[in-house]
C-alpha positions as CSV (number, residue, x, y, z in Angstrom):
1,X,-9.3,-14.4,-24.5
2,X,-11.0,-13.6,-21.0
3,X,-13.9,-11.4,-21.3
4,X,-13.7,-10.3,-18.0
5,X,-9.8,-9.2,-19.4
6,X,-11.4,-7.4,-21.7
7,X,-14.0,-5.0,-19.9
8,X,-11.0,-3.3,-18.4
9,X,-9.7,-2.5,-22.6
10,X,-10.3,1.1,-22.7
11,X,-10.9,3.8,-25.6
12,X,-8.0,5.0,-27.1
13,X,-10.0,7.8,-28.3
14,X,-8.8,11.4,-26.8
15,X,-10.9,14.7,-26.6
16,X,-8.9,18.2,-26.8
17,X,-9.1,20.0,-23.5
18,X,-11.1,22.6,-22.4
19,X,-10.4,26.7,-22.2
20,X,-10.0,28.8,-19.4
21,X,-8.9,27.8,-15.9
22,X,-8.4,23.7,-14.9
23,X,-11.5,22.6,-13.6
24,X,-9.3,19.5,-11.8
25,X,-5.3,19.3,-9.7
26,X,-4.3,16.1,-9.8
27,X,-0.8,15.6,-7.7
28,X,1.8,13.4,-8.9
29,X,2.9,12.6,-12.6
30,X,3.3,8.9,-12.5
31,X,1.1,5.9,-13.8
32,X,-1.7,7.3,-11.6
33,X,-1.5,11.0,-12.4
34,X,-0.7,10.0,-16.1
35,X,-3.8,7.0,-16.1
36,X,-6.2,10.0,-14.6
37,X,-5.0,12.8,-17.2
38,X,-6.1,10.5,-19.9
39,X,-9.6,9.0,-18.7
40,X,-10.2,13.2,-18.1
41,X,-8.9,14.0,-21.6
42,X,-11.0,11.7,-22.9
43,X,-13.8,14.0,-21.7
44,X,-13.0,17.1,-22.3
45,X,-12.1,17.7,-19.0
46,X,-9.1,20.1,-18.5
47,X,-6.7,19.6,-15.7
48,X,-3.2,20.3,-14.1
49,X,-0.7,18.2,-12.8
50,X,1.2,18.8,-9.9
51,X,4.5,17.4,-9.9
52,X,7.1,17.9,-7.4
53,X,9.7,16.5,-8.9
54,X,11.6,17.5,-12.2
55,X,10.7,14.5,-14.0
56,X,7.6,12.3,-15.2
57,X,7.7,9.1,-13.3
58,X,6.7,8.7,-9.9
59,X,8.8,6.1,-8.6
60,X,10.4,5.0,-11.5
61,X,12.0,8.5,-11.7
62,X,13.1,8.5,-7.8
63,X,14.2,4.6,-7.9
64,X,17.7,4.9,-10.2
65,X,19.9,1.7,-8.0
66,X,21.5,-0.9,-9.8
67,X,19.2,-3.5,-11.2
68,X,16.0,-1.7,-10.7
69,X,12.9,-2.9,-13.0
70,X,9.7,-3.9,-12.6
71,X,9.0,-7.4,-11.6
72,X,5.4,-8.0,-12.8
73,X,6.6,-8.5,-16.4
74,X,5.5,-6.1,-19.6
75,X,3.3,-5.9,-21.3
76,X,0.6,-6.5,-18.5
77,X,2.1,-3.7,-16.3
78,X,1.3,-1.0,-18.8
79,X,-1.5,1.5,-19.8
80,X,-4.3,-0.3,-21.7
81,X,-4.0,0.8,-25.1
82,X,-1.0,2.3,-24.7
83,X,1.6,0.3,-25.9
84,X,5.3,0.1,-26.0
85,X,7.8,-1.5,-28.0
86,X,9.7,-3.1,-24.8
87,X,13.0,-4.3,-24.8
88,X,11.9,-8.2,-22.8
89,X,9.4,-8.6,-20.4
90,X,11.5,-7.4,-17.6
91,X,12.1,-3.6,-18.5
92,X,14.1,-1.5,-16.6
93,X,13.5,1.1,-14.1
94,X,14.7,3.8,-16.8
95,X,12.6,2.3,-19.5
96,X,9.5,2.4,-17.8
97,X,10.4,5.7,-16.9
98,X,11.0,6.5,-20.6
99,X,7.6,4.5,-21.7
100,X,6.1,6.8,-18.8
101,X,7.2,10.4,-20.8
102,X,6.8,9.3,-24.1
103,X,3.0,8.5,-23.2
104,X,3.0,12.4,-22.0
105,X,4.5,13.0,-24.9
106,X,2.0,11.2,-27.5
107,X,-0.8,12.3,-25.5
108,X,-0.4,16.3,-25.4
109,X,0.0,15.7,-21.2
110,X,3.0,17.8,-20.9
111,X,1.4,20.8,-21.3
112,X,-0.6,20.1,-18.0
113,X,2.3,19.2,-16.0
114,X,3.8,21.9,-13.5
115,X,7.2,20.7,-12.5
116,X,9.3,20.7,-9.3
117,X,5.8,21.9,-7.8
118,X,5.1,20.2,-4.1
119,X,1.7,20.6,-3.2
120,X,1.7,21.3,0.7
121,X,-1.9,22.0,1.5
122,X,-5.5,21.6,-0.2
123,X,-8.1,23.0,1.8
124,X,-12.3,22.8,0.5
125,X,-13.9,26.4,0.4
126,X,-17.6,25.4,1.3
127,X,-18.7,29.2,0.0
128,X,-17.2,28.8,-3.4
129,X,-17.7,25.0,-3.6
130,X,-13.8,24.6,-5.0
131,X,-10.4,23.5,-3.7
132,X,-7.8,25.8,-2.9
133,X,-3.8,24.6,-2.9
134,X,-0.9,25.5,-1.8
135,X,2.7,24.4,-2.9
136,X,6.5,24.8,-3.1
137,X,7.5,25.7,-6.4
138,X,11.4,24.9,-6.2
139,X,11.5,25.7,-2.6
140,X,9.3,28.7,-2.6
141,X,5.5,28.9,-1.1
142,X,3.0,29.8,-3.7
143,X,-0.8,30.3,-3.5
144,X,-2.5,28.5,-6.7
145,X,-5.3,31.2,-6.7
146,X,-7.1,29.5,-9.4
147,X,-9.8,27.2,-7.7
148,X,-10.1,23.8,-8.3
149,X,-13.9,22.3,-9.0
150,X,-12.0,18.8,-7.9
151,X,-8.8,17.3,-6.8
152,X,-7.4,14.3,-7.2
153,X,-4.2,12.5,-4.8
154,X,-2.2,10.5,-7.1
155,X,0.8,10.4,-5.1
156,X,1.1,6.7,-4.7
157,X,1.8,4.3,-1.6
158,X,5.5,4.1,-2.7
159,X,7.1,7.7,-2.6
160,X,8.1,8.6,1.1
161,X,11.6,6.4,1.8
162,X,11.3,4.4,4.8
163,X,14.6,4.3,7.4
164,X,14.4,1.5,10.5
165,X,14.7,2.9,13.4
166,X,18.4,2.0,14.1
167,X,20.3,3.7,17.3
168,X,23.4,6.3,16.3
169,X,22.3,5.5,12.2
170,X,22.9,9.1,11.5
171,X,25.4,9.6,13.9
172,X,27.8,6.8,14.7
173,X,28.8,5.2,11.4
174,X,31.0,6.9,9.6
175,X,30.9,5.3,5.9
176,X,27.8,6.1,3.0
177,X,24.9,5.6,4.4
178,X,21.7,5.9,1.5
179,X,18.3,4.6,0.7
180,X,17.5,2.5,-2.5
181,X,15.5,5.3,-3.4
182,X,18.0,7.7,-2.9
183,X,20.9,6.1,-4.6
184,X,24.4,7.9,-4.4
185,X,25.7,7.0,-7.8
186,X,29.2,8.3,-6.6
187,X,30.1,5.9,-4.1
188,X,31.9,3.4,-5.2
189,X,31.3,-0.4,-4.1
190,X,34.3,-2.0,-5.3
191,X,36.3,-3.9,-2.9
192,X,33.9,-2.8,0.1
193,X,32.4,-4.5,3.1
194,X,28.6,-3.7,2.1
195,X,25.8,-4.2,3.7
196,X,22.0,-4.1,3.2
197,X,19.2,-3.9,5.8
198,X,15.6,-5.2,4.3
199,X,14.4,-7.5,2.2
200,X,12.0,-6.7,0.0
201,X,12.0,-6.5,-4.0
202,X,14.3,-3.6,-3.8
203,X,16.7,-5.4,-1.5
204,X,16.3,-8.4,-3.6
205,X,16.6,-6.8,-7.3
206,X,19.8,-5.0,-5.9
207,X,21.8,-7.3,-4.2
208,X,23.0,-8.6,-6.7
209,X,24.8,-6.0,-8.3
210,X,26.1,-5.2,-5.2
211,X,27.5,-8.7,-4.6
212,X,29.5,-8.4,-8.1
213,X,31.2,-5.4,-7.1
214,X,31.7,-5.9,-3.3
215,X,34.1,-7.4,-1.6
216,X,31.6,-8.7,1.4
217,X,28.0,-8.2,1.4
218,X,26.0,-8.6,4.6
219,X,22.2,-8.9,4.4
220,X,20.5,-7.9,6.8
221,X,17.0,-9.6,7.0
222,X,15.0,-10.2,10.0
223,X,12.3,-12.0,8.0
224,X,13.3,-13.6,4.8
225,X,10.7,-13.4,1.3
226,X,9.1,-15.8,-0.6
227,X,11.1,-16.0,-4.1
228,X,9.5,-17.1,-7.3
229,X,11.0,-17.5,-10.6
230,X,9.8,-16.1,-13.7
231,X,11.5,-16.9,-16.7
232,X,11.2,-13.6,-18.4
233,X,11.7,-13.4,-22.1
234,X,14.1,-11.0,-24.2
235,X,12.4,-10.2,-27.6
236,X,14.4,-9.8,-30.7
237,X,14.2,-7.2,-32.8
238,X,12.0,-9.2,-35.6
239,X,9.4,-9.7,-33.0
240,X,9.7,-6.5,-31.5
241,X,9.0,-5.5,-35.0
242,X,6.3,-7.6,-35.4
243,X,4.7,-6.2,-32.3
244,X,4.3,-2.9,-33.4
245,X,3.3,-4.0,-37.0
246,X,0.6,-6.3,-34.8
247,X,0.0,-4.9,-32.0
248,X,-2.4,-7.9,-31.2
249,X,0.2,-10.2,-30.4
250,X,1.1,-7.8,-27.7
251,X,-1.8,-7.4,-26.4
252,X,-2.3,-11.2,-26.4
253,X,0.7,-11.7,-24.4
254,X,-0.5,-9.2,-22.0
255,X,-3.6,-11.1,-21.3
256,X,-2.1,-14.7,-21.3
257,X,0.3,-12.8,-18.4
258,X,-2.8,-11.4,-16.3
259,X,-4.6,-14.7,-16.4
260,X,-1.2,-16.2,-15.1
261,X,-0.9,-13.4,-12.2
262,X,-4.6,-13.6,-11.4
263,X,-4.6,-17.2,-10.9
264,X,-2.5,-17.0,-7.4
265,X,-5.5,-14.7,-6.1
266,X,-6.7,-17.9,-4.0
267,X,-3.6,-18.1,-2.5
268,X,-4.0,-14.4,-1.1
269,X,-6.5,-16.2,1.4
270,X,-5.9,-18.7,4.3
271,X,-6.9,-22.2,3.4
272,X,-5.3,-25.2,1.3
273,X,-4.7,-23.1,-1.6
274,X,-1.9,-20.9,0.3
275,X,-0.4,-23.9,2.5
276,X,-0.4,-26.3,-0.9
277,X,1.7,-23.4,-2.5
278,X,3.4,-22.2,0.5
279,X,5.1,-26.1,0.6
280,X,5.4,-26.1,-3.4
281,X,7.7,-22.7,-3.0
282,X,9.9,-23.6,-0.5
283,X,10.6,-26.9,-1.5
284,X,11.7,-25.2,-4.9
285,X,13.9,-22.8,-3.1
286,X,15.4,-25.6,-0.9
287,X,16.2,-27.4,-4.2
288,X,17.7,-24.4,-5.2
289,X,19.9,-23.5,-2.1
290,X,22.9,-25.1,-0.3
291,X,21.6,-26.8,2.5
292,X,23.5,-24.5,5.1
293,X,21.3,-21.9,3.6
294,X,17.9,-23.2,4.5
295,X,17.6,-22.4,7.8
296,X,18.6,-18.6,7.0
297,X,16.9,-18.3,3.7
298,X,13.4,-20.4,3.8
299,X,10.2,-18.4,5.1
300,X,8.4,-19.7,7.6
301,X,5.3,-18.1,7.7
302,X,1.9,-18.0,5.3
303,X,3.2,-17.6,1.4
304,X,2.2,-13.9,0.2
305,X,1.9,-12.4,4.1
306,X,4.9,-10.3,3.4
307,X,5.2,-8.5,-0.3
308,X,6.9,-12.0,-2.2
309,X,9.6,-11.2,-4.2
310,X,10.3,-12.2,-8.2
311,X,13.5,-12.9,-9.7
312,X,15.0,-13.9,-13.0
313,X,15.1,-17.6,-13.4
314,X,18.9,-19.0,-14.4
315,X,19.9,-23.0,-14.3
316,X,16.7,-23.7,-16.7
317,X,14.3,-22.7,-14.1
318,X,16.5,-24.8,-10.9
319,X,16.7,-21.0,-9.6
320,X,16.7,-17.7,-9.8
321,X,19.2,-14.9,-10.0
322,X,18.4,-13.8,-6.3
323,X,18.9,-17.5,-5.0
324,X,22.3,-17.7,-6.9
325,X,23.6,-14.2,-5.1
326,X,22.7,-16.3,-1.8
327,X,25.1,-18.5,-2.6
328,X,28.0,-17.0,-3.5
329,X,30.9,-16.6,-1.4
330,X,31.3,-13.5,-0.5
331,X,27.2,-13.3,0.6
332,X,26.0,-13.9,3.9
333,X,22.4,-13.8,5.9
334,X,21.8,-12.1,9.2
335,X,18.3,-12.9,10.8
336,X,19.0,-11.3,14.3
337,X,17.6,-8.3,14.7
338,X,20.3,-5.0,14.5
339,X,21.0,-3.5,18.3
340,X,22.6,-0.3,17.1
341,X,25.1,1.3,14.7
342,X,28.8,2.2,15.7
343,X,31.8,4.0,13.9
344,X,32.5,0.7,11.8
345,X,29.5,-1.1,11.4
346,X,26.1,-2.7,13.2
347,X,26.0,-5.0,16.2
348,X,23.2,-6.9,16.2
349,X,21.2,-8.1,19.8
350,X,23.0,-11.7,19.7
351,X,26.6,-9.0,20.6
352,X,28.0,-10.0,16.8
353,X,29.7,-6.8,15.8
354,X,29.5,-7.0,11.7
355,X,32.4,-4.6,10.1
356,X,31.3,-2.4,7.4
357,X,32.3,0.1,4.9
358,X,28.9,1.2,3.7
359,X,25.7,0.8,4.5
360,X,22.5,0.7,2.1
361,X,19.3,0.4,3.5
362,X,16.3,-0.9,1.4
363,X,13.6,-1.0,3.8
364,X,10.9,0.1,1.4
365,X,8.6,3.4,1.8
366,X,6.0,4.4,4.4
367,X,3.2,2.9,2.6
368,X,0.4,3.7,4.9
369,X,0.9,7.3,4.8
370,X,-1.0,7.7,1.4
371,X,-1.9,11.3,0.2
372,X,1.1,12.7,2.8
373,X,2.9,15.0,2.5
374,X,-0.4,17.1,1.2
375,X,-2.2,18.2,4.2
376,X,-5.7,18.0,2.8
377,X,-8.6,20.0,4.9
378,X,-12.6,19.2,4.2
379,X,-15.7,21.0,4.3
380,X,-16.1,20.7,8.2
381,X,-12.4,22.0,8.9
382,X,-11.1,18.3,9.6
383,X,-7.8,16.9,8.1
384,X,-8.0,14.1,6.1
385,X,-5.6,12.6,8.3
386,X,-7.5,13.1,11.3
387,X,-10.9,11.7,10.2
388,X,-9.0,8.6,9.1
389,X,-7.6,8.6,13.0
390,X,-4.8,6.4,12.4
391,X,-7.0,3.8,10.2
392,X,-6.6,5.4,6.3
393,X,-9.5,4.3,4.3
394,X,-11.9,5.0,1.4
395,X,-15.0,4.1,-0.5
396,X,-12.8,1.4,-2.8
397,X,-9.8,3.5,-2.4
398,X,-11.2,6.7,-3.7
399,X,-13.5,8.8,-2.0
400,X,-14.3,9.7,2.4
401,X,-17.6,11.2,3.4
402,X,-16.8,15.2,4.1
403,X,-14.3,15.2,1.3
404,X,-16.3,16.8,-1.5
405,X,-14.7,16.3,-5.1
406,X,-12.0,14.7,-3.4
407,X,-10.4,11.3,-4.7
408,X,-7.6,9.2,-4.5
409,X,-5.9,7.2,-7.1
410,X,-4.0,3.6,-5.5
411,X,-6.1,4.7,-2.7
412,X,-5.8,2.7,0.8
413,X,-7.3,-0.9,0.2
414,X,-6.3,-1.2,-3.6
415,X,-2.7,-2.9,-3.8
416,X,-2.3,-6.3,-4.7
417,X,-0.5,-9.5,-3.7
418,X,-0.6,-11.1,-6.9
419,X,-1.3,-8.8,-10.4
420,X,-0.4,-5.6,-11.7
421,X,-2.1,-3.1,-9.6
422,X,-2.2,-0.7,-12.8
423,X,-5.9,-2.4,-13.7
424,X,-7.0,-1.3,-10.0
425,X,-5.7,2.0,-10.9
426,X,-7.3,2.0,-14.3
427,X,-10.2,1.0,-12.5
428,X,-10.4,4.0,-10.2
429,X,-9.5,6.5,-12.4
430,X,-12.6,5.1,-14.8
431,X,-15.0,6.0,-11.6
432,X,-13.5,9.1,-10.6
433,X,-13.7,10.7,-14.0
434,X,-17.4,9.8,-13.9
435,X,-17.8,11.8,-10.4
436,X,-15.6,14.7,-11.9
437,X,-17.7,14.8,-14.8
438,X,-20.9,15.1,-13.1
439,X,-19.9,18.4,-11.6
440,X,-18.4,19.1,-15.2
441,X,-21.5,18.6,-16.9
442,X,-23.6,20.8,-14.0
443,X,-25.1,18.1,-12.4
444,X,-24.0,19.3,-9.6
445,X,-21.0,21.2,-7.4
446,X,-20.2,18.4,-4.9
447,X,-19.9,14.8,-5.2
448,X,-19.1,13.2,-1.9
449,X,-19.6,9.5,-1.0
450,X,-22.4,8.7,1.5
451,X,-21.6,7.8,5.3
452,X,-24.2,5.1,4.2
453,X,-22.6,3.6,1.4
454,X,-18.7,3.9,3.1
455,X,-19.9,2.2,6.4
456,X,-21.5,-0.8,4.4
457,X,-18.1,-0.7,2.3
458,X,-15.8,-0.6,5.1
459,X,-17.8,-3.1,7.0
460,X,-17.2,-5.2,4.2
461,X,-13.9,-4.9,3.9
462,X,-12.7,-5.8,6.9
463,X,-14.5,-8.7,7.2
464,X,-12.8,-9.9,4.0
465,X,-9.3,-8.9,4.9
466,X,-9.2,-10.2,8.1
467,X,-9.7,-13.5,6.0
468,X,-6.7,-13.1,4.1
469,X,-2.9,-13.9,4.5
470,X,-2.1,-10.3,5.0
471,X,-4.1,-10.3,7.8
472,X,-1.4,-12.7,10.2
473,X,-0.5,-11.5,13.6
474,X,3.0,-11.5,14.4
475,X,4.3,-10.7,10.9
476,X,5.2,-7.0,9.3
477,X,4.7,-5.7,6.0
478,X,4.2,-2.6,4.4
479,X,1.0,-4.0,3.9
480,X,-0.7,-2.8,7.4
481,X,0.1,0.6,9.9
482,X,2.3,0.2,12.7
483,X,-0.8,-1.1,15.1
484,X,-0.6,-4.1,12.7
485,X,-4.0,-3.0,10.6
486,X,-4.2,-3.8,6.9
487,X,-4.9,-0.7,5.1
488,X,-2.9,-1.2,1.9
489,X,-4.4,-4.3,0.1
490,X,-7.3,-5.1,-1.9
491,X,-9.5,-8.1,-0.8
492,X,-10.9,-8.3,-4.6
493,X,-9.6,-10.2,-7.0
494,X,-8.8,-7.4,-9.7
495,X,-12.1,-8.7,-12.4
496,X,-14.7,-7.8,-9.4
497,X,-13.0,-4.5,-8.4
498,X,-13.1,-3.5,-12.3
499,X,-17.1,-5.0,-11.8
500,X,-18.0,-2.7,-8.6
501,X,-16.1,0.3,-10.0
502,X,-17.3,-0.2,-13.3
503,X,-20.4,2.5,-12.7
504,X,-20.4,5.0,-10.0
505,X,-24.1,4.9,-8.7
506,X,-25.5,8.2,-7.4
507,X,-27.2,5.9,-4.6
508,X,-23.6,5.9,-3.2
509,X,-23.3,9.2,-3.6
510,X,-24.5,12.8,-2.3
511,X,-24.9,15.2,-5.0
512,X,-25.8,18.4,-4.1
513,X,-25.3,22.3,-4.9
């Protein structure tokens, strides 16, 4: 057992909440809302929880296409502590959303939760030293006249779908046209020309169900991913028995899995360790292809720049169910870039016209956008927004100079490349109950972090990242803003952010009255 693994267990142990108003709004009810309600719980801190939508589950409630699950396997991308009996180490997009709501459920976090409640505006009132919010509740403005002592974003980097920019999209073609996230369960696939612009884990987890049911399916992929297998294993009912009789073996599955993630972390940087693995992947994928697919279907640029993409492993690990849908008949790559949409279909800039009777586009979310679509306002009348000028950024993800008892959970600069990012969550929702509870406890009224401390940070930061793979001109991701600036990824191995986020230091900090 790692015993850096095990500084990031946490106490299972859960205070009853305070009376009178909530002292904290968190915004959004998925793992980060859900990981921050309990670290405050555990303190007696009372809070509501802003959800816009009608459901717990952040992204696993909004994300309902065929063959959607998570691809970091269970039990490591769970709530420490908070176990669940899963069906394999692959769970699906509904039962994650179920494992979600039952953790509400067992935890008294219901209660908290305002539903189809979209918070619009937060806006600091220096004076009264408190946060005042705005929101839609189902469609109508609403003033939350309560005030807030503190406020926490935990919104995500993956809820705003993302559309290319594709000339006469909405206009021009006349079949279905729908994001991943916004699947139209009523159109039906079967014996259509389909086709699916991106290439990403959504585009690669959903291709294949398409494939079954279509009678063409065109993939549209300017860049192609990285693929790894992952032989993910289906538990049978005795040992999903015997994992909630001991939930030790669990847990010691869980960490055998991090210590398998975090061991690519080398790899996230430039240098022999990516090139050596770079070569190992693709020659597996060539082994795995039809040789007229390796020119269309091999990357050809650092492993890990791009988001890599894991798939079920078939053949006794020869492939992967991904790689298989490449090669069936009725599949087909396109790298060249799309030129416009027409009445039928897309032409793309080589003058191929490429006849279609729907159109699904899985090009991800606008990642960089962070704590949009809440325009937040601090103490000196500046947006959050505009004091990030293009460039979002905080101390480790959480906290900007001017933003008093502001925070942000899966902040800018805390994604990963190769491990469950819930640890980095767990690991800023551990500091940010410690700020909360400082004004909690009258230690103060504002906690802010020091232009100081966020300067040396930053400074820090981009030095590292501008080591790593992510970093590589000439190559998009959702990783980095539309200037090509990384703003999404972490440049810490997961063990040292839980080590510098482990304490917050008041030397960081500006506590004041």
């Amino acid at each position: 057992t790692s015993s850096s693994f095990m500084l990031l267990r946490r106490s299972s142990a859960l205070a009853g909440p305070n009376r009178g108003f909530s002292s904290v709004a968190i915004v959004g009810a998925g793992f980060s809302g859900l990981i921050t309600a309990l670290d405050l719980k555990r303190k007696g801190i009372d809070f509501t929880i802003y959800e816009s939508e009608p459901r717990i589950g952040g992204t696993w409630h909004k994300n309902t296409y065929p063959g959607v699950a998570c691809d970091t396997p269970a039990p490591a991308y769970a709530i420490s502590n908070v176990p669940s009996n899963w069906s394999s180490e692959r769970p699906s997009g509904q039962e994650i959303r179920q494992y979600l709501e039952d953790t509400a459920d067992m935890y008294g976090l219901v209660d908290h939760i305002k539903f189809n409640t979209a918070v619009e505006e937060a806006r600091w009132n220096e004076e009264a030293k408190c946060w005042h919010v705005t929101a839609l509740n189902n469609g109508k403005k609403l003033s939350v006249t309560s005030p807030f002592q503190s406020l926490v974003s935990a919104v995500g980097q993956l809820n705003i779908p993302k559309f290319p920019d594709i000339s006469g999209l909405d206009s021009r073609f006349s079949g279905p046209v729908f994001h991943t996230a916004q699947w139209d369960h009523a159109c039906d696939l079967r014996g259509k020309r389909v086709g699916i612009v991106g290439a990403g884990p959504s585009a690669i987890q959903v291709c294949t169900p398409v494939a079954e049911q279509a009678r063409t399916l065109t993939l549209f992929q300017r860049t192609v991913p990285y693929v790894l297998g992952y032989d993910y294993k289906r538990w049978s009912d005795e040992e999903k028995q015997l994992h909630v009789k001991d939930p030790s073996v669990l847990e010691d599955i869980r960490q055998g899995q991090f210590q398998e993630m975090d061991a690519l972390f080398d790899c996230m940087y430039l240098g022999d360790s990516n090139s050596a693995t770079a070569e190992e992947v693709k020659e597996w994928m060539r082994s795995a292809l039809p040789v007229d697919l390796h020119a269309k279907a091999i990357p050809d640029y650092p492993f890990a720049t791009k988001r890599m993409g894991i798939s079920p492993m078939t053949k006794d690990g020869a492939s992967t169910l991904y790689l298989d849908t490449l090669a069936r008949e009725n599949v087909d790559i396109v790298r060249e870039p799309i030129d416009l949409a027409t009445k039928t279909g897309l032409r793309t800039r080589d003058g191929n016209h490429h006849e279609l009777d729907v159109l699904i586009i899985a090009t991800g979310f606008d990642s960089t956008k962070f704590v949009s679509p809440i325009r937040v306002v601090g103490e000196s009348g500046e947006t959050l927004e505009e004091a990030w000028g293009g460039v979002p950024r905080g101390f480790y993800g959480m906290m900007m100079p001017k933003f008093p008892n502001f925070y942000m959970v899966y902040g800018p600069g805390t994604n990963l490349g190769q491990n469950t990012v819930l640890v980095n969550i767990e690991s800023s929702s551990r500091y940010i109950a410690q700020c909360i509870d400082m004004v909690k406890t009258k230690q103060c009224k504002k906690v802010e972090v020091s232009p100081e401390a966020m300067e040396r940070y930053y400074s820090e930061y981009r030095d590292k990242i501008s080591s790593t793979v992510w970093a590589v001109e000439g190559v998009d991701s959702w990783y980095k803003t539309a200037n090509g600036t990384v703003v999404n990824q972490s440049p810490y191995s997961v063990v040292e952010y839980a080590r510098r986020t482990e304490k917050a230091d008041p030397a960081d900090l500006i506590l004041s009255d």
